[in-house]
Structure formats: C-alpha cells, structure tokens
Chimera marker file (.cmm) of the C-alpha trace (Angstrom):
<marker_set name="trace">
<marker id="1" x="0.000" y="0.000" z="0.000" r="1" g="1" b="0" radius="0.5"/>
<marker id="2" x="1.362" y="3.414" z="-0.708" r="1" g="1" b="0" radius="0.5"/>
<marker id="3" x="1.827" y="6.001" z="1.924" r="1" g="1" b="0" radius="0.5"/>
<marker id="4" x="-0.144" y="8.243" z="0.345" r="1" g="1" b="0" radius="0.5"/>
<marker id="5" x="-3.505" y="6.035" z="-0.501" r="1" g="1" b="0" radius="0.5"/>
<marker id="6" x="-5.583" y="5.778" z="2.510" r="1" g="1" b="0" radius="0.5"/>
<marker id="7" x="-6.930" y="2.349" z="3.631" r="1" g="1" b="0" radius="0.5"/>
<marker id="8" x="-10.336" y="1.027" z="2.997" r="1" g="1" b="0" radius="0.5"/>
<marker id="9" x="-12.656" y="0.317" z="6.277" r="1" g="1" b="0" radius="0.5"/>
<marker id="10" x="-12.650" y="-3.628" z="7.001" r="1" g="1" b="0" radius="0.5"/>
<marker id="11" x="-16.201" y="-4.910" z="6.884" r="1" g="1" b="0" radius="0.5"/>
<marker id="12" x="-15.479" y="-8.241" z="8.763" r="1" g="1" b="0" radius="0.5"/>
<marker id="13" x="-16.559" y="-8.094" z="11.821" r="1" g="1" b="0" radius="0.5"/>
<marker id="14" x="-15.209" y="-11.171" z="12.907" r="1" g="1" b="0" radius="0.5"/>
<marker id="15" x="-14.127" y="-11.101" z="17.004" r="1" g="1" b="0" radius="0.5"/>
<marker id="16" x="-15.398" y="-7.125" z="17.056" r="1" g="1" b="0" radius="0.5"/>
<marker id="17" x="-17.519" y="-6.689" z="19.674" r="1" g="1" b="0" radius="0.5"/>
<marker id="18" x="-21.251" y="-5.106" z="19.099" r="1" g="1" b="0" radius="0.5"/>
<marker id="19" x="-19.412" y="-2.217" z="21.904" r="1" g="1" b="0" radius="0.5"/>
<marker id="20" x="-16.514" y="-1.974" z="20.586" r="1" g="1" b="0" radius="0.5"/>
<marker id="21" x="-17.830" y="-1.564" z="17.199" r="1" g="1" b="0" radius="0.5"/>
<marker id="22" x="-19.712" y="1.377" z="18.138" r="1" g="1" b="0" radius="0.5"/>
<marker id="23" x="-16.573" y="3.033" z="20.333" r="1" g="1" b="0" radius="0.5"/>
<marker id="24" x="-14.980" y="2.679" z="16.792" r="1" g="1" b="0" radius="0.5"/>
<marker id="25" x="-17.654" y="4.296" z="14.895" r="1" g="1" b="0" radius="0.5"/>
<marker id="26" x="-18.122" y="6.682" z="17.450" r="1" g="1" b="0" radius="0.5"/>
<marker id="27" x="-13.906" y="7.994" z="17.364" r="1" g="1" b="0" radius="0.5"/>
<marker id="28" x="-14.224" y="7.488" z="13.654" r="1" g="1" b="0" radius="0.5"/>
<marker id="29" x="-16.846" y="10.204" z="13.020" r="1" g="1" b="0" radius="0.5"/>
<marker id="30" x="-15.243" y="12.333" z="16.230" r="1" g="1" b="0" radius="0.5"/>
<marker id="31" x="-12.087" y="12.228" z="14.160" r="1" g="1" b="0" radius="0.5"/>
<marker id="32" x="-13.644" y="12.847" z="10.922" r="1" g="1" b="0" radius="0.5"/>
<marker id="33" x="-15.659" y="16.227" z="12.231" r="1" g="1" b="0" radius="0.5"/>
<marker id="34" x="-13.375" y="17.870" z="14.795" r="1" g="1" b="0" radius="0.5"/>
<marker id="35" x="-9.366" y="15.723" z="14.117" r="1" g="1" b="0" radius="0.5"/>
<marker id="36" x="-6.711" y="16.976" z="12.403" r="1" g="1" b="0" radius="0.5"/>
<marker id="37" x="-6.748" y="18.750" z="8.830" r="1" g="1" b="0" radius="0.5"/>
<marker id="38" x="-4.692" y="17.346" z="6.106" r="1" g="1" b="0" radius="0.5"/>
<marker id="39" x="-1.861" y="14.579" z="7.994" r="1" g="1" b="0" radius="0.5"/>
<marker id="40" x="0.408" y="12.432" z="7.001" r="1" g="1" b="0" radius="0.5"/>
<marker id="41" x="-0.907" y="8.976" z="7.205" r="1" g="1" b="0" radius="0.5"/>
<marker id="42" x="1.445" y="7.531" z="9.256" r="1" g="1" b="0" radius="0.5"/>
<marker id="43" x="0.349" y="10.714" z="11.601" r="1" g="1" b="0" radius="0.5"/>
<marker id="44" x="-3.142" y="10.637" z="10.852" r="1" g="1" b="0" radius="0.5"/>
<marker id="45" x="-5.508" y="9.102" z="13.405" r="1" g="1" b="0" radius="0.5"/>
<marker id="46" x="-8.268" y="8.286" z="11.265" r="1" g="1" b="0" radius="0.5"/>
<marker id="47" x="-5.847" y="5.716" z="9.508" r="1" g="1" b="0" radius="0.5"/>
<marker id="48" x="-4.666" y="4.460" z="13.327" r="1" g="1" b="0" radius="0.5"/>
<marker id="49" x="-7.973" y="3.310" z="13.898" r="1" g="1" b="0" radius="0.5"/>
<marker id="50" x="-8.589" y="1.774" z="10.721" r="1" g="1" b="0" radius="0.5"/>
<marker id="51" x="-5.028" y="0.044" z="11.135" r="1" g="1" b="0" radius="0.5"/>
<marker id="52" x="-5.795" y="-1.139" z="14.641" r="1" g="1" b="0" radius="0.5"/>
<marker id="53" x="-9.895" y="-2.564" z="13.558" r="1" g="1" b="0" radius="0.5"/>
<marker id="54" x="-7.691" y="-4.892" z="10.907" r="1" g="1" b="0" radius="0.5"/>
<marker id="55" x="-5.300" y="-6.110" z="12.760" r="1" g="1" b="0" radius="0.5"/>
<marker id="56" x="-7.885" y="-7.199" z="15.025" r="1" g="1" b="0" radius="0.5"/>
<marker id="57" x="-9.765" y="-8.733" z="12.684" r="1" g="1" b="0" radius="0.5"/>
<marker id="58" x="-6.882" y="-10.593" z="11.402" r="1" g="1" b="0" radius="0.5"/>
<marker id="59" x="-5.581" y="-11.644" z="15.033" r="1" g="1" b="0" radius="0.5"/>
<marker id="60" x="-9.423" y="-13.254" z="16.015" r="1" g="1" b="0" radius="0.5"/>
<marker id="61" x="-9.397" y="-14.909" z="12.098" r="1" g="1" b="0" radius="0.5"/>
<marker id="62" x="-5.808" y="-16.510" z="12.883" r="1" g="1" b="0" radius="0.5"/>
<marker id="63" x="-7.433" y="-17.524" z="16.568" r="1" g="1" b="0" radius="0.5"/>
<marker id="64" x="-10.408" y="-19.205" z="14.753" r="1" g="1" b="0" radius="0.5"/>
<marker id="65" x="-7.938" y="-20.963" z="12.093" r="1" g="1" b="0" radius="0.5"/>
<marker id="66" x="-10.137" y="-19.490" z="9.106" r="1" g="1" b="0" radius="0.5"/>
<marker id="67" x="-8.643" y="-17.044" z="6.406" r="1" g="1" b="0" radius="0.5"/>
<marker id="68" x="-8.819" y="-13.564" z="6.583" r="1" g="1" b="0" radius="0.5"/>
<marker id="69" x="-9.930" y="-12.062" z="3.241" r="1" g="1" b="0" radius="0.5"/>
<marker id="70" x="-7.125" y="-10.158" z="1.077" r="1" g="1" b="0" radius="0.5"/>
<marker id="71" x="-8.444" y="-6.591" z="2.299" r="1" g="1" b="0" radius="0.5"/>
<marker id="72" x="-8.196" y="-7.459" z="6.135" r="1" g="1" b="0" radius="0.5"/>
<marker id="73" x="-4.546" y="-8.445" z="5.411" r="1" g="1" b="0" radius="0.5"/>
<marker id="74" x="-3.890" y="-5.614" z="3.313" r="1" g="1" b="0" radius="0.5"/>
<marker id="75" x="-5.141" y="-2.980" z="5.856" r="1" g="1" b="0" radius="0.5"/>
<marker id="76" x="-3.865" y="-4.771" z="8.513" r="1" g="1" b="0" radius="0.5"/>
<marker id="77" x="-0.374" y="-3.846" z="7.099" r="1" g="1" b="0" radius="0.5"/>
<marker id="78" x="2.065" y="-1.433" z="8.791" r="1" g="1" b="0" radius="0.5"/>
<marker id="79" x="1.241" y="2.483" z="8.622" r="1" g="1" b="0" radius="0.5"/>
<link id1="1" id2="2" r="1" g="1" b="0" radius="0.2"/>
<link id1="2" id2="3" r="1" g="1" b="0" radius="0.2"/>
<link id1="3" id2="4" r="1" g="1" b="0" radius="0.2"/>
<link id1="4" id2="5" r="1" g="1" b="0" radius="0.2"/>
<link id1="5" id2="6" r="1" g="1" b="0" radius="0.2"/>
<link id1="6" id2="7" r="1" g="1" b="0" radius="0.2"/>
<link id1="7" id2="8" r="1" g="1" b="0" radius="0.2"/>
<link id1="8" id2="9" r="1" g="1" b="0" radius="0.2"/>
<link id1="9" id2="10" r="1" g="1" b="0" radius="0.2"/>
<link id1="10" id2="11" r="1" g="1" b="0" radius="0.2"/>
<link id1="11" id2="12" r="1" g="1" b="0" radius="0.2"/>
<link id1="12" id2="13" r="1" g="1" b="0" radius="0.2"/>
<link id1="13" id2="14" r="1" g="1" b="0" radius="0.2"/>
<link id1="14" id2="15" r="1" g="1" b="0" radius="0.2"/>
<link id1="15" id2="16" r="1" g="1" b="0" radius="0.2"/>
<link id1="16" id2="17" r="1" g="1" b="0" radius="0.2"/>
<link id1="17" id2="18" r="1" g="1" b="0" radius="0.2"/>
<link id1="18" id2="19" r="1" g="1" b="0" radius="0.2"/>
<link id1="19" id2="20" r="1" g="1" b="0" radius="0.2"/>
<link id1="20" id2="21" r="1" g="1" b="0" radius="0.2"/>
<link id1="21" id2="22" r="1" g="1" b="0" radius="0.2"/>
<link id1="22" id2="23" r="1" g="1" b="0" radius="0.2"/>
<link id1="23" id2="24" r="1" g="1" b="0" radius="0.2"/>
<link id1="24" id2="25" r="1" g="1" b="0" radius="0.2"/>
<link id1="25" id2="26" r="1" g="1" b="0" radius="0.2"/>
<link id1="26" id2="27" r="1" g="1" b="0" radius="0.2"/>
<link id1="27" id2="28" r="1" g="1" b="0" radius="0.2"/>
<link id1="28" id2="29" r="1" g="1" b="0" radius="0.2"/>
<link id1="29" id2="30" r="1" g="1" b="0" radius="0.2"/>
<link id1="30" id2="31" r="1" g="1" b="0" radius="0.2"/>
<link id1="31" id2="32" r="1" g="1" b="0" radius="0.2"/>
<link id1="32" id2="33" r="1" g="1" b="0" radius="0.2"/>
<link id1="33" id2="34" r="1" g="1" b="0" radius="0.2"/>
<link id1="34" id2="35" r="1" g="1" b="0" radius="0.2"/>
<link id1="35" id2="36" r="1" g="1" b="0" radius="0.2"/>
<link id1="36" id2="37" r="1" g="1" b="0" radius="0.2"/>
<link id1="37" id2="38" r="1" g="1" b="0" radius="0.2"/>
<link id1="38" id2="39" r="1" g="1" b="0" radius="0.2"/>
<link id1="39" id2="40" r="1" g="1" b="0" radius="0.2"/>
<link id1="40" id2="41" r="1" g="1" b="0" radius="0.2"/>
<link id1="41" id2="42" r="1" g="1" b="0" radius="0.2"/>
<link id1="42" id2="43" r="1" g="1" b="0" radius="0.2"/>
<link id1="43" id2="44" r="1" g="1" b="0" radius="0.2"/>
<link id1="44" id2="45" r="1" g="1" b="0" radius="0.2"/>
<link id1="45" id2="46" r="1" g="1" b="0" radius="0.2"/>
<link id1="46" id2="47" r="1" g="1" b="0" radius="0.2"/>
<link id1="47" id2="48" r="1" g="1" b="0" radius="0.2"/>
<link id1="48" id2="49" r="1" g="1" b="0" radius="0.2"/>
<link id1="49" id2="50" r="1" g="1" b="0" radius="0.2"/>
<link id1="50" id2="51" r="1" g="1" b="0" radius="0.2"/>
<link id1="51" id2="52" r="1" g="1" b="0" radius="0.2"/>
<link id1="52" id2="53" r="1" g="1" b="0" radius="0.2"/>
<link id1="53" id2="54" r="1" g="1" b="0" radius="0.2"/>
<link id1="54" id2="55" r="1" g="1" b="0" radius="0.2"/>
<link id1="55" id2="56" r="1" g="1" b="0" radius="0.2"/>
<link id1="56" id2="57" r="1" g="1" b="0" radius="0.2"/>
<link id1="57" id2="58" r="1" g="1" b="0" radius="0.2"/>
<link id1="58" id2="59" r="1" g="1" b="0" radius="0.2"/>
<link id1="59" id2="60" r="1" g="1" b="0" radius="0.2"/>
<link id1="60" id2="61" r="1" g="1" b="0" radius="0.2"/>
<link id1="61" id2="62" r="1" g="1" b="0" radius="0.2"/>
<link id1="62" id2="63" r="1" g="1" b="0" radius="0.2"/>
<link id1="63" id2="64" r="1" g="1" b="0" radius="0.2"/>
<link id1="64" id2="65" r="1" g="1" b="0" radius="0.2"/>
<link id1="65" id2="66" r="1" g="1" b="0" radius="0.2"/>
<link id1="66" id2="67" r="1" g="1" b="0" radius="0.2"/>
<link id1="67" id2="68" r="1" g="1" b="0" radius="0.2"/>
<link id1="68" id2="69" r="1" g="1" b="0" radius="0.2"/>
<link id1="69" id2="70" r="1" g="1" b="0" radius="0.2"/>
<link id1="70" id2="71" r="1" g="1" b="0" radius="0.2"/>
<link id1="71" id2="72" r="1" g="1" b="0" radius="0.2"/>
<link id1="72" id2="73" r="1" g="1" b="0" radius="0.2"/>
<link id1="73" id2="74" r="1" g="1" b="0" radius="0.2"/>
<link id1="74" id2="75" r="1" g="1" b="0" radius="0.2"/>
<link id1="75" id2="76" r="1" g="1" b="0" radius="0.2"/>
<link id1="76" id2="77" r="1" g="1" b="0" radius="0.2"/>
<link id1="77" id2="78" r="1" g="1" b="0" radius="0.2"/>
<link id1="78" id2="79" r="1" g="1" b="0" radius="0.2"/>
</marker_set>
C-alpha cells in the first residue's frame, strides 16, 4: 500500500464486539468532524484506527484458524 492512498474500512466483523464496534464508529466520526486537517498517514488518526480494527480482525481470524480475506490483510499492514 502506498503512503499516500488511505486504507479502505474492514467490513469483517469477525471477534469485534457489538461495543466496541460502536466506540470505533463513534472515534471514527469524532475524528472525521473535529481531528486533524490534512496529515500524514502515518500521523493521521483516522488511519490508526482503521489500522488497529484490521489487525484485530486478522488476530481473532488466525485464533479461529479461518482465512482472513485479502483486504483485512492488506489494511492490517504497517502504517
């Protein structure tokens, strides 16, 4: 992924609690109305979260021995 494309938002759900889902959503559109203009993406906290949601998708998909699909492993990729 370049640094400069931003990464999609990972649908799966998979081991993402109903709470924790809406904590996410809930920083997500904090960040998106009142966060930081134009950042980086390595400094930008909208991409954080996304970064973190993946690689906890991919962590409870590993747990549960079934594969994660391509986009989970592709966000789930360092910042």
């Amino acid at each position: 992924m370049n640094d400069d494309q931003k990464r999609p938002i990972v649908r799966d759900t998979t081991g993402l609690s109903p709470g924790y889902r809406f904590r996410w959503w809930s920083k997500y559109v904090g960040y998106t109305f009142f966060g930081p203009a134009d950042v980086q993406p390595h400094l930008n906290p909208i991409e954080k979260l996304k970064h973190e949601r993946a690689v906890r998708v991919l962590r409870a998909h590993e747990s549960e021995g079934t594969p994660a699909p391509q986009d989970v492993i592709d966000a789930a990729r360092e910042l």
